[in-house]
N, C-alpha and C positions, 0 to 999 in steps of 0.2 A: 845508353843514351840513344835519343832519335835520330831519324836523318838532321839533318842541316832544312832549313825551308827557306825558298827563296821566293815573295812575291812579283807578279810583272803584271803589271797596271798599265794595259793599253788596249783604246777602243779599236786598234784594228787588229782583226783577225790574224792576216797576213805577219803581222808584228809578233804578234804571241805565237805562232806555229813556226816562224825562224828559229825565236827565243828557246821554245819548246825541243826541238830538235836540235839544239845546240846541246842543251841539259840533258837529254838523252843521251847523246851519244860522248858528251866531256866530262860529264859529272853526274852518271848515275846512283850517284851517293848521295843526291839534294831532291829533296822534293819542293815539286815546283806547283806556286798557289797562283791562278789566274782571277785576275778579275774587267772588267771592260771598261770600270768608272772608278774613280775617289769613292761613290757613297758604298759603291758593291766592296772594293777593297778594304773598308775599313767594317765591312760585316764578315768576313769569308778571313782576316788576316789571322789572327792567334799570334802566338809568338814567332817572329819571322827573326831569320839572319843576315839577311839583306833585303835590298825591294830594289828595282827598276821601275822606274815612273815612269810615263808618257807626259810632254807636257802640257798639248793640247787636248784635253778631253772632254766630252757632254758635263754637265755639271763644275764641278770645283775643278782646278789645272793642279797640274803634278807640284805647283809651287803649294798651292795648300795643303792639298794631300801630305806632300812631304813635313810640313808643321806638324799637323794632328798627329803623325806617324812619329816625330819625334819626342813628342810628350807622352804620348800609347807604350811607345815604344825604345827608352832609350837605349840610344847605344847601337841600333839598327846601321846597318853600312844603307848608304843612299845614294843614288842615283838618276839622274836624270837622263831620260834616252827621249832627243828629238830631236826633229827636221829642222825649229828655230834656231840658230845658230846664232843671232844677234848678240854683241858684246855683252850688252845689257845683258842679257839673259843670265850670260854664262858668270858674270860677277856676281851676279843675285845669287847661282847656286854656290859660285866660293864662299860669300859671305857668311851663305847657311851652314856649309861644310858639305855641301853635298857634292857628289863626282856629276860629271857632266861629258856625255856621249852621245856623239851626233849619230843619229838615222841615216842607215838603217846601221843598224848593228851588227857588227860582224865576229864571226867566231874567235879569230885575232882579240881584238877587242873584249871578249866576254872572258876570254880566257886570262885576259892582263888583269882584267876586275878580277876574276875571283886569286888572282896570285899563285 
């Protein structure tokens, strides 16, 4: 069987080279699929075992991304990593079932996701 592959869908650089060097050096057994947008991530995904979203990004937000991804993809663990902290926000992701992780991300944290 293949690695494990984990998408991470955010337009900032800075966000994906933390994310990056987290999965380096804690879970060199996951390959990790980058993309900068919703349109790019749902061309570059394949079959993934988790995804990290951003929720503010160019085009479609990590709330729609995370739809298409669940009908693409069922059964995908999900995630939302962002700065928006608003209540609202975070019940919209319980609703959908997705996990929700305020920015920035910390290794602590990445390491509690993947269990």
């Amino acid at each position: 069987m293949g690695k494990k592959r984990v998408l991470v869908v955010d337009d900032s650089s800075l966000a994906l080279m933390m994310v990056r060097k987290i999965f380096a050096s804690r879970f060199p057994d996951w390959e990790m699929i980058e993309a900068k947008n919703g349109d790019e991530a749902l061309t570059v995904v394949g079959e993934v075992h988790l995804a990290l979203l951003d929720f503010n990004m160019p085009g479609m937000n990590g709330i729609e991304l995370a739809e298409k991804l669940m009908i693409k993809y069922p059964g995908v663990a999900l995630y939302l990593v962002t700065a928006n902290i608003q209540e609202r926000m975070q019940q919209k992701a319980d609703a959908m079932g997705i996990g929700f992780v305020k920015k920035p991300i910390s290794e602590h944290k990445l390491v509690e996701i993947m269990g």
